[in-house]
C-alpha positions in Angstrom: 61.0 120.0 -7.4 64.1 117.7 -7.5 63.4 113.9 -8.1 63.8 112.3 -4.9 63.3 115.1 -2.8 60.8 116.0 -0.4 58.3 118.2 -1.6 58.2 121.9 0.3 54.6 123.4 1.0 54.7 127.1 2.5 51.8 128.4 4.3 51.6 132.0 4.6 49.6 133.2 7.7 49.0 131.5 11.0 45.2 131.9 11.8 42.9 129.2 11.8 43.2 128.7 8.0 46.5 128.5 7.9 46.9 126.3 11.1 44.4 124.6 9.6 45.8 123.6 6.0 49.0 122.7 7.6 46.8 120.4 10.0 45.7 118.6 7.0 48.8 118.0 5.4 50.2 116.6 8.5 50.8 112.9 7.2 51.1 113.5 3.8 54.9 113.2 2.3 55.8 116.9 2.4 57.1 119.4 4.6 55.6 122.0 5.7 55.9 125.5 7.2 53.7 128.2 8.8 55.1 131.9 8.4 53.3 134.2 10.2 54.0 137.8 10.4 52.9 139.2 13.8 54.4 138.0 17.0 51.5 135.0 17.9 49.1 132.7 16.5 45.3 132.7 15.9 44.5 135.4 13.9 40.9 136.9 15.3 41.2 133.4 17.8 42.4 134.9 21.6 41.7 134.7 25.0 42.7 135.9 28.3 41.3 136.5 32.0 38.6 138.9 33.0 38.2 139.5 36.9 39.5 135.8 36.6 37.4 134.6 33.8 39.0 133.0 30.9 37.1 134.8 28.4 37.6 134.6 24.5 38.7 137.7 23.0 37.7 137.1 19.3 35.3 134.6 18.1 33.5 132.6 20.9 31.7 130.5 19.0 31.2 127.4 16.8 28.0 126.9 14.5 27.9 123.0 15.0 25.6 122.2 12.5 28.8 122.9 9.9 30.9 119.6 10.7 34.2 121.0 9.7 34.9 123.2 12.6 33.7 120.3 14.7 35.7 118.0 12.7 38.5 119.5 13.0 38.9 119.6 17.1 37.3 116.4 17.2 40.4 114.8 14.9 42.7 116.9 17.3 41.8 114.6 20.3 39.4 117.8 22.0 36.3 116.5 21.0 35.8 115.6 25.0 36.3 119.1 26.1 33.7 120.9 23.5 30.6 122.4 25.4 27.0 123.6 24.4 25.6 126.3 24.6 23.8 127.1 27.5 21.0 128.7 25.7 20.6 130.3 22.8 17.5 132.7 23.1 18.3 136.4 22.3 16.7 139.5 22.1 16.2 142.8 20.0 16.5 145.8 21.5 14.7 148.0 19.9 11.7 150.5 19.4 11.9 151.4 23.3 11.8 148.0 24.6 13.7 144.5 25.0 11.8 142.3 22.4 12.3 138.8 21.8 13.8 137.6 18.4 11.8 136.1 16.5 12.8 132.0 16.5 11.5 130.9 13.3 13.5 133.7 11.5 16.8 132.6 9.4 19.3 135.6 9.5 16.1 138.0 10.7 13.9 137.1 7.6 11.1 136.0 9.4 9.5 132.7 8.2 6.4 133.4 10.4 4.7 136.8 10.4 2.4 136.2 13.0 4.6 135.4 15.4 6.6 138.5 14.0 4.1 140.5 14.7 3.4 139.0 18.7 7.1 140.3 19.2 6.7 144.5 18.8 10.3 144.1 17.6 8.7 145.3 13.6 5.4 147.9 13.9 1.8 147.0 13.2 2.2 149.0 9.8 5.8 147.1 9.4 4.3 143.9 9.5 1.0 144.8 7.4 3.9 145.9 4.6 5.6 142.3 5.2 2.3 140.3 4.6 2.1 142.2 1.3 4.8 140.1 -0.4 2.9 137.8 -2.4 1.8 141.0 -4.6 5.6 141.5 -5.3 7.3 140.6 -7.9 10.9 138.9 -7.4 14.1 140.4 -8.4 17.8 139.6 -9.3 19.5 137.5 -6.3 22.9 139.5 -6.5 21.8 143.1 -5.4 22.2 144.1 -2.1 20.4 142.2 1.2 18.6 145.4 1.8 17.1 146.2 -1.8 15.9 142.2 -2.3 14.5 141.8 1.7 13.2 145.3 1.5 11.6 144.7 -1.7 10.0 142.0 -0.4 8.8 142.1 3.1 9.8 146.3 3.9 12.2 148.3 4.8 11.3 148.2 8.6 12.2 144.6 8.5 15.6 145.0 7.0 16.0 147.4 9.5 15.0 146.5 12.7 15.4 142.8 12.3 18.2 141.8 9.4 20.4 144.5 9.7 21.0 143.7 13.5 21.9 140.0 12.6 24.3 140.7 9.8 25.5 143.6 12.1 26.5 141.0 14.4 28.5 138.8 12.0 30.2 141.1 9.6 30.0 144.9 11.3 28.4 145.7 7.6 25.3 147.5 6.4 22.7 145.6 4.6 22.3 148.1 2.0 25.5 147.5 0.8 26.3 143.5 1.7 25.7 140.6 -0.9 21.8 139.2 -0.6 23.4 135.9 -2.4 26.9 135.9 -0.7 25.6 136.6 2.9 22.2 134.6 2.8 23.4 132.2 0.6 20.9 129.3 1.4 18.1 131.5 1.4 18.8 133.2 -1.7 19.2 129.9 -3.2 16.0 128.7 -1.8 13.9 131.5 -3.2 13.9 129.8 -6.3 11.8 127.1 -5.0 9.2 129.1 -3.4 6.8 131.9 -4.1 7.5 134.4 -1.2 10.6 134.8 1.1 9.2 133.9 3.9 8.2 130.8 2.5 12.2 130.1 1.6 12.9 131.3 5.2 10.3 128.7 6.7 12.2 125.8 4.8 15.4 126.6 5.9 14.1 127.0 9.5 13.2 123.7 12.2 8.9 123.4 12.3 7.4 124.5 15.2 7.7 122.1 18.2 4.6 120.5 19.2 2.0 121.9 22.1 3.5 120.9 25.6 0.5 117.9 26.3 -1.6 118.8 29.8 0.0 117.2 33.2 -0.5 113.5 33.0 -2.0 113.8 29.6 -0.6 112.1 26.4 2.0 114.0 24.3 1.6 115.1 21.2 5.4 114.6 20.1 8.6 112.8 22.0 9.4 115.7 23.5 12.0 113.8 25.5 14.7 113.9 22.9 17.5 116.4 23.2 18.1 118.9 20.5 21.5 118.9 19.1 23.1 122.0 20.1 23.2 124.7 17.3 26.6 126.4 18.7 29.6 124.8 20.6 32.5 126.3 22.1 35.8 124.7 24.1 36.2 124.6 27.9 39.2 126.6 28.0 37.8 129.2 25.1 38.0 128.8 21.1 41.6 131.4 22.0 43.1 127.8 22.6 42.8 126.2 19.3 44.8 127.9 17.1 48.5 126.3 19.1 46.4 122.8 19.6 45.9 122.6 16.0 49.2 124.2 15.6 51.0 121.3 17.7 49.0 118.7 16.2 50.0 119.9 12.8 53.4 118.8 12.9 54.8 122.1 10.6 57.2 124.2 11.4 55.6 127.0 12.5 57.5 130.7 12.7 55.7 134.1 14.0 57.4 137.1 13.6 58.2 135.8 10.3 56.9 138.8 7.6 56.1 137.7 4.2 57.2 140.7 1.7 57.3 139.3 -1.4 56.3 136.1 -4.1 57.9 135.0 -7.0 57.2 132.4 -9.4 60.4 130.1 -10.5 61.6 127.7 -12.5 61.8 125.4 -9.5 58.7 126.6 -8.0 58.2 129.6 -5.6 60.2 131.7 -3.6 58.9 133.7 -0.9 61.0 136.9 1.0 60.8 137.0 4.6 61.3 139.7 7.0 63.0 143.0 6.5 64.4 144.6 3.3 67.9 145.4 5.3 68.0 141.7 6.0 65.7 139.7 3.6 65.3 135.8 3.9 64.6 133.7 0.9 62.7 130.5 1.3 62.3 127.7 -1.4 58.9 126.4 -2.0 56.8 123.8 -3.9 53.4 124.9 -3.2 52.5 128.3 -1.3 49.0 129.1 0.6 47.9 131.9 0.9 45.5 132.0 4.3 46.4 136.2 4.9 43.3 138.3 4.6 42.7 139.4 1.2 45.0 143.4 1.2 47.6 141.6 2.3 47.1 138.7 -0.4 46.5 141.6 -2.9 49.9 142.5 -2.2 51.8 139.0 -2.2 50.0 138.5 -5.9 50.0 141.5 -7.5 53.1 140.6 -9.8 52.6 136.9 -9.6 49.0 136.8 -10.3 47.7 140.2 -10.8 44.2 139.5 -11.8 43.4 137.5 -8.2 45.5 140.4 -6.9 42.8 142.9 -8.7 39.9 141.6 -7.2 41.8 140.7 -3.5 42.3 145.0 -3.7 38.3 145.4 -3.9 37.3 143.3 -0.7 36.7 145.8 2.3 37.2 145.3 5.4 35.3 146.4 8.2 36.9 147.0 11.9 35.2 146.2 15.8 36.0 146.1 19.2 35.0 143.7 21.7 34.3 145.1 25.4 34.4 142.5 27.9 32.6 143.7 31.4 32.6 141.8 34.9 30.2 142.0 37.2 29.9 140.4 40.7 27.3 138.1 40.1 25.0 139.7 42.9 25.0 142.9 41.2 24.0 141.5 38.1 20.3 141.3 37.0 19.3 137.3 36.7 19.3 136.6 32.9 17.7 134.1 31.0 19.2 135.0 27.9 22.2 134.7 26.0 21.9 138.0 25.0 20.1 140.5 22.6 20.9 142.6 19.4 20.5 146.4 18.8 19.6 147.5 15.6 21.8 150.8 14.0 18.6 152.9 13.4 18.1 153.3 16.8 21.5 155.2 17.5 23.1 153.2 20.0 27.0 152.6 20.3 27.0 148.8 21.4 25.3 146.3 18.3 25.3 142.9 20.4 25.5 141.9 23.8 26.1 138.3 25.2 25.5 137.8 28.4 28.7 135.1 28.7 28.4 133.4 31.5 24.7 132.5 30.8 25.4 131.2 27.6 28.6 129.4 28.6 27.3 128.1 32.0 31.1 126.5 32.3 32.5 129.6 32.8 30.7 130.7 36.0 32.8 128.2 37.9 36.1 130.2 37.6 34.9 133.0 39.6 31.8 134.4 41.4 31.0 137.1 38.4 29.1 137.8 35.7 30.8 138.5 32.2 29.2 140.6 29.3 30.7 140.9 26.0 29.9 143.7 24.0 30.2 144.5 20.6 30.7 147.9 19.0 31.8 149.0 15.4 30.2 148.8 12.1 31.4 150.1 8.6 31.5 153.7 9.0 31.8 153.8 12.5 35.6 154.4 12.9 35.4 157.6 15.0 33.9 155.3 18.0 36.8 153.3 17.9 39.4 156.0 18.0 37.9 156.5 21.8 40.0 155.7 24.5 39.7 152.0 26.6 38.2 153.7 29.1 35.8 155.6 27.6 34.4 152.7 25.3 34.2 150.6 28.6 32.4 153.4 30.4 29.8 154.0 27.3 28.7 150.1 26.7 28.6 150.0 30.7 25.8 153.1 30.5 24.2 151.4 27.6 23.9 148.2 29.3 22.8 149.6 32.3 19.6 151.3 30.1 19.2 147.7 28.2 18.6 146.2 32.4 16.4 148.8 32.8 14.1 148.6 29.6 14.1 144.1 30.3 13.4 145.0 33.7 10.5 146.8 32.8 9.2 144.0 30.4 9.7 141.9 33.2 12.1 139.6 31.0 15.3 140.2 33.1 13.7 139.5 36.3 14.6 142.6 38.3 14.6 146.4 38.1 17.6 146.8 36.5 21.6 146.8 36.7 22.8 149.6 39.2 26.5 148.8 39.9 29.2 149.9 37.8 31.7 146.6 36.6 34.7 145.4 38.6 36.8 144.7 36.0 36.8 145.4 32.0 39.1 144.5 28.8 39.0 146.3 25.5 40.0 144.0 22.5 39.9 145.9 18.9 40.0 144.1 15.9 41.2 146.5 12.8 40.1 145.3 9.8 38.9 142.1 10.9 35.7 141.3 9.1 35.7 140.9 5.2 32.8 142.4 3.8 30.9 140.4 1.1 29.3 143.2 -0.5 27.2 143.2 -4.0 29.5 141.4 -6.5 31.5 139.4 -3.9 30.5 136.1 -5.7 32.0 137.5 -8.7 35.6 138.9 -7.3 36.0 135.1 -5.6 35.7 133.5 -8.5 38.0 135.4 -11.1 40.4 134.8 -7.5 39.8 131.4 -7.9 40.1 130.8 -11.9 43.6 133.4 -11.4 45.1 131.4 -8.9 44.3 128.1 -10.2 46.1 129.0 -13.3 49.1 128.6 -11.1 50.0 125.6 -10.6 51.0 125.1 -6.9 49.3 128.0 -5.4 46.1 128.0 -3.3 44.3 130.5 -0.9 42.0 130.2 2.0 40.7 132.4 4.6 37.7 134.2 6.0 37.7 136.6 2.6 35.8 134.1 0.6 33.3 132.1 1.5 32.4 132.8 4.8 34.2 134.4 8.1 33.0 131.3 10.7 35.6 129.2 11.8 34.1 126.2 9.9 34.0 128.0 6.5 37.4 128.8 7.2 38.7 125.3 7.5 36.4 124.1 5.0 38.8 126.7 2.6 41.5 125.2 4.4 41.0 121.5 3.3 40.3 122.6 0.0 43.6 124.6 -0.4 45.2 121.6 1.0 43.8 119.1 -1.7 44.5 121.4 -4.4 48.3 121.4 -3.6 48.5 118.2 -3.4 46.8 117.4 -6.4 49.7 119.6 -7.7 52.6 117.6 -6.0 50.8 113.8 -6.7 51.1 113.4 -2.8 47.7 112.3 -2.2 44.6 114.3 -0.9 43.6 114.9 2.2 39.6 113.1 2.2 39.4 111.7 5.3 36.1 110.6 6.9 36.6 112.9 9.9 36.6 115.8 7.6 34.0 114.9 4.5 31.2 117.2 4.4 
């Protein structure tokens, strides 16, 4: 960097994390600029219209409890247009029946086994196995989710009740993902407690006081409103990748392919777009917010041990099926939604019943939306299949799911009967990092190999977490770090201190 100049930070890739770090350098003395390869912004962050629906395409969203997701809209001037969920309460779809989930469970390790067992979603014999955990002796933390919870409470539990939920978040299989990368505050909270479930109950709100007889006292202020545990924006979470994007103040460029990374004398220089017609850009500092093959490739001279490790993150792929009802066609709901396990063969994992949970959205149009999810690790076949037929399947699937809630008597009526008026098929190749055994490991030699360059940071959804809050949580810290580099400052804000 030239005395007197101003100091040139690069951010490659123009999802949330990247949007995000160049957010937080928005008032610091440097420039900035955004490169991002394909034609738009947003990464796994899209929406577009259903039957008239504004209707996310990606992730829909936001774990509130996390303040930096929160944060960051808030310091964008949209804090007035985030909105609660509806509800919450979801089901399991499993063992011939709609069960309810289980609400003192955290990540489907139950924290209460008799309330486990009122659900049917784990057998009598299932549940006998689970209360047998205090006999068991505890093992390593960094195995698999499916050889420490299935050592400990069964393997009908991991199954029916676990699996589902990580299902749902990373399209992996428990026998393969990270007990202490994926569960990370339970696995750390087993060392403070002699069962599991006892570490799940702590990490899990008490249960709520008996509702008091009419006229009677009450045995708790049940007149206090529970903060909301996920949020979303009125116009969809598609929309905040270009707020945060204007707000940012950076130059941002799509279209703009990042080939190659080279370490100068001066700093960094970075080759954009085609070999025919390459573009060299000078830089100060680089980020790199790409997902972690792409990284892998950007570091593999530069910093080939980060480069190493980037090369042994999978990824897993999914598609999002978005149905429309009319809304008279539509069995009433009362829940956001439900899960369906893998072992019980079934093409669609999770269902959300959207314009339930977002109650906002039912004003656009007289319909009823469904999302529905399909595609875990090993499931690539099923998403070769045509829009159509993927549409037509979770349709059929659905219709059975009405059926079997009907029967329970939990949907309200008999069952869905009428095909959908509309459908959009959104797939998502290689969009979901998988934290399998050892992840823990490969992000920190990524971390002690970049830091060894000075001016070089990373951040994304491949390290420590794939919500949109753990994502600009990695954001702000790549943003710090760079700084620290250039003496501009640091980016600690009270809007984003955690």
């Amino acid at each position: 960097m030239t005395a007197g100049t101003v100091p040139h930070v690069v951010i490659v890739g123009g999802g949330i994390a990247g949007l995000a770090a160049a957010f937080f350098l928005r008032d610091q003395p440097v420039t900035v600029t955004v490169l991002e390869g394909s034609p738009r912004l947003g990464g796994k962050l899209s929406s577009s219209q259903v039957a008239g629906v504004p209707v996310d395409e990606g992730a829909e969203a936001l774990l509130a409890r996390r303040p930096e997701g929160v944060g960051l809209i808030t310091a964008t001037g949209l804090g007035g247009d985030l909105v609660p969920a509806g509800t919450t309460s979801s089901a399991i779809w499993t063992r011939g029946a709609m069960r309810s989930l289980p609400r003192r469970q955290f990540m489907g390790v139950p924290a209460d086994l008799d309330e486990l067992a009122a659900t049917g979603v784990v057998s009598a014999e299932g549940v006998l196995r689970a209360r047998r955990e205090p006999r068991l002796a505890p093992g390593p933390a960094d195995v698999s989710v499916a050889a420490y919870v299935g050592g400990r409470l069964g393997a009908e539990v991991v199954d029916r009740l676990v699996d589902p939920l990580l299902g749902g978040v990373y399209a992996g299989r428990s026998e393969e993902l990270s007990f202490e990368a994926t569960l990370a505050p339970l696995a750390a909270a087993t060392g403070r407690y002699p069962t599991l479930t006892e570490a799940a109950a702590s990490l899990v709100p008490p249960s709520p006081p008996a509702p008091a007889p009419s006229g009677g006292p009450s045995g708790g202020d049940n007149s206090k409103k529970q903060a909301p545990v996920f949020v979303t924006l009125r116009t969809g979470l598609g929309a905040l990748p270009e707020i945060v994007a204007k707000a940012g103040q950076a130059q941002v460029r799509t279209g703009a392919m990042v080939r190659e990374l080279a370490r100068t004398q001066a700093g960094w220089r970075l080759t954009v777009g085609s070999a025919a017609d390459p573009e060299y850009l000078r830089a100060d500092a680089v980020i790199i917010a790409v997902p972690a093959a792409p990284a892998a490739r950007l570091l593999s001279r530069t910093v080939p041990a980060a480069s190493s490790a980037l090369a042994q993150i999978r990824y897993a792929s999914m598609a999002i099926i978005t149905l429309a009802f009319r809304a008279e066609d539509f069995p009433r709901q009362r829940r956001s939604g439900y899960l369906v396990p893998a072992v019980d063969g079934r093409a669609v994992k999770a269902v959300t019943f959207s314009t339930v949970k977002w109650p906002h959205l039912a004003s656009h149009a007289p319909v009823h939306i469904v999302r529905c999810s399909v595609g875990r690790v090993g499931e690539a076949a099923l998403l070769q299949r045509e829009d159509e037929d993927l549409a037509a399947l979770a349709a059929a699937e659905l219709a059975q799911a009405a059926g079997a809630a009907g029967a329970a008597g939990a949907a309200g009526a008999a069952g869905l009967t009428k095909a959908p008026i509309a459908y959009r098929v959104t797939r998502w190749g290689a969009a979901l990092p998988q934290y399998n055994v050892g992840h823990l490991d490969r992000v920190a030699r990524i971390r002690e190999a970049v830091a060894g360059q000075p001016g070089l940071a990373v951040a994304g959804a491949a390290y420590d977490g794939v919500g949109i809050p753990a994502c600009v949580a990695t954001a702000k810290a790549a943003a710090d770090s760079v700084l620290r580099h250039l003496g501009a400052g640091a980016t600690d804000r009270p809007e984003y201190r955690t």
